[in-house]
C-alpha positions as CSV (number, residue, x, y, z in Angstrom):
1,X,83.7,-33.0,104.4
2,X,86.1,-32.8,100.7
3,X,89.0,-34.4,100.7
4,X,91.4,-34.3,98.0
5,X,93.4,-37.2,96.1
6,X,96.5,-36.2,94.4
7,X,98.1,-39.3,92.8
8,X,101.7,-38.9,91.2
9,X,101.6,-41.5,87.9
10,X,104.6,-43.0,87.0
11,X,107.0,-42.4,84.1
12,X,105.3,-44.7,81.6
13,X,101.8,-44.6,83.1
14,X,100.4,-43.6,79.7
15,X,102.0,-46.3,77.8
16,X,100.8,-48.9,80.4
17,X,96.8,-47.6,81.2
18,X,95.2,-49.3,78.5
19,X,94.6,-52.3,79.9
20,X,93.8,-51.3,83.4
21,X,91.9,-48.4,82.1
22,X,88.5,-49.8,81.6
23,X,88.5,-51.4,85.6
24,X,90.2,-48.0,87.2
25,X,87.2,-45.9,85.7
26,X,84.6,-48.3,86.6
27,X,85.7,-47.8,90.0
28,X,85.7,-44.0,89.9
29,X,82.5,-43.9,88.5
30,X,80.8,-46.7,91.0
31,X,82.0,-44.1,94.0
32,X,80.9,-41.2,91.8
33,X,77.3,-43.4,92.2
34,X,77.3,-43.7,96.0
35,X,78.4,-39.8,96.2
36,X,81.8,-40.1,97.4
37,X,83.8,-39.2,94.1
38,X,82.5,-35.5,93.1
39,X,85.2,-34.8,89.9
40,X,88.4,-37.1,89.4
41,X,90.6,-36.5,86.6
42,X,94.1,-36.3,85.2
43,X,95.8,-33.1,85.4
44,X,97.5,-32.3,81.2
45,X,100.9,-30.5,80.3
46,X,102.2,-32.8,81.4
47,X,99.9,-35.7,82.4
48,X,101.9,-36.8,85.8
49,X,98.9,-36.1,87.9
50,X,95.5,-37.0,89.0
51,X,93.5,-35.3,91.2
52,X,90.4,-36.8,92.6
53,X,87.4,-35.3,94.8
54,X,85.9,-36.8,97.3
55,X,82.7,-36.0,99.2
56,X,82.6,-38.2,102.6
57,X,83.0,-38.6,106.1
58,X,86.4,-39.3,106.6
59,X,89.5,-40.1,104.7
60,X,89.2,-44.0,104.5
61,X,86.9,-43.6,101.9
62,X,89.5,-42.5,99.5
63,X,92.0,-44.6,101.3
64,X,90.3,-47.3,99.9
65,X,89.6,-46.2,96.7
66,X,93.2,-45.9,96.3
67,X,94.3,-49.8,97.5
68,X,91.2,-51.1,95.0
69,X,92.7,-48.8,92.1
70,X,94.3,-51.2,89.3
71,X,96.5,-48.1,88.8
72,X,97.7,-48.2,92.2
73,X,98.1,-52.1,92.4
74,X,100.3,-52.1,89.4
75,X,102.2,-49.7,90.1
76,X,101.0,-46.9,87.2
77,X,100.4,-44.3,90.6
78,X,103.9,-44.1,92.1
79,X,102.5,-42.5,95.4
80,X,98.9,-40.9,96.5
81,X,98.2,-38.3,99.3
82,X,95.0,-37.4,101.1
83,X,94.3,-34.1,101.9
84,X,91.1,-32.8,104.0
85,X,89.7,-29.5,102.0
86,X,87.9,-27.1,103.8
87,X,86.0,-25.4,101.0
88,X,84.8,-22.1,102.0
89,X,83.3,-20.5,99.2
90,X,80.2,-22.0,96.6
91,X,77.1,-23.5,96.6
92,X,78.6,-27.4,98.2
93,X,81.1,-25.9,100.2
94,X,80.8,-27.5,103.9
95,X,81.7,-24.7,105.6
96,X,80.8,-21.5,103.9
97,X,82.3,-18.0,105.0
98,X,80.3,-14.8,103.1
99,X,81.9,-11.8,103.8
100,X,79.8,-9.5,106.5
101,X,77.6,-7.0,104.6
């Protein structure tokens, strides 16, 4: 199953990332090892977004991602939501639907 993670950054998160950067994308790319994370990423114009991938079983996984993110813990993500995605269309989508020929 995909799930998506939207996180909504905080005013200032890009004057206070620095220091937490270097731990937050460790973590992303440990789960992006073990196959849960796919993509992750900040959405630009204007950078008040992150969106994040996930490729597992159920939505703990990025549930937990979440409450071990340094951004979360201090406070640079104002909220998160988790959002099953049922992808329908490519090459990983887990529940393909082709047209009938």
């Amino acid at each position: 199953m995909h799930y998506l993670m939207f996180y909504e950054f905080a005013p200032d998160y890009l004057e206070r990332r620095a220091p937490l950067r270097r731990e937050h994308l460790q973590l992303a790319w440990d789960a992006q090892a073990r196959g849960e994370i796919m993509l992750a990423g900040a959405l630009a114009d204007p950078p008040d977004r992150g969106v994040l991938l996930f490729q597992c079983d159920s939505p703990e996984v990025p549930r937990r991602f979440a409450e071990a993110d340094p951004y979360v813990k201090h406070g640079l993500v104002a909220r998160y939501e988790i959002r099953p995605w049922t992808t329908v269309v490519g090459e990983q989508a887990f529940t393909p639907v082709r047209p009938e020929a």
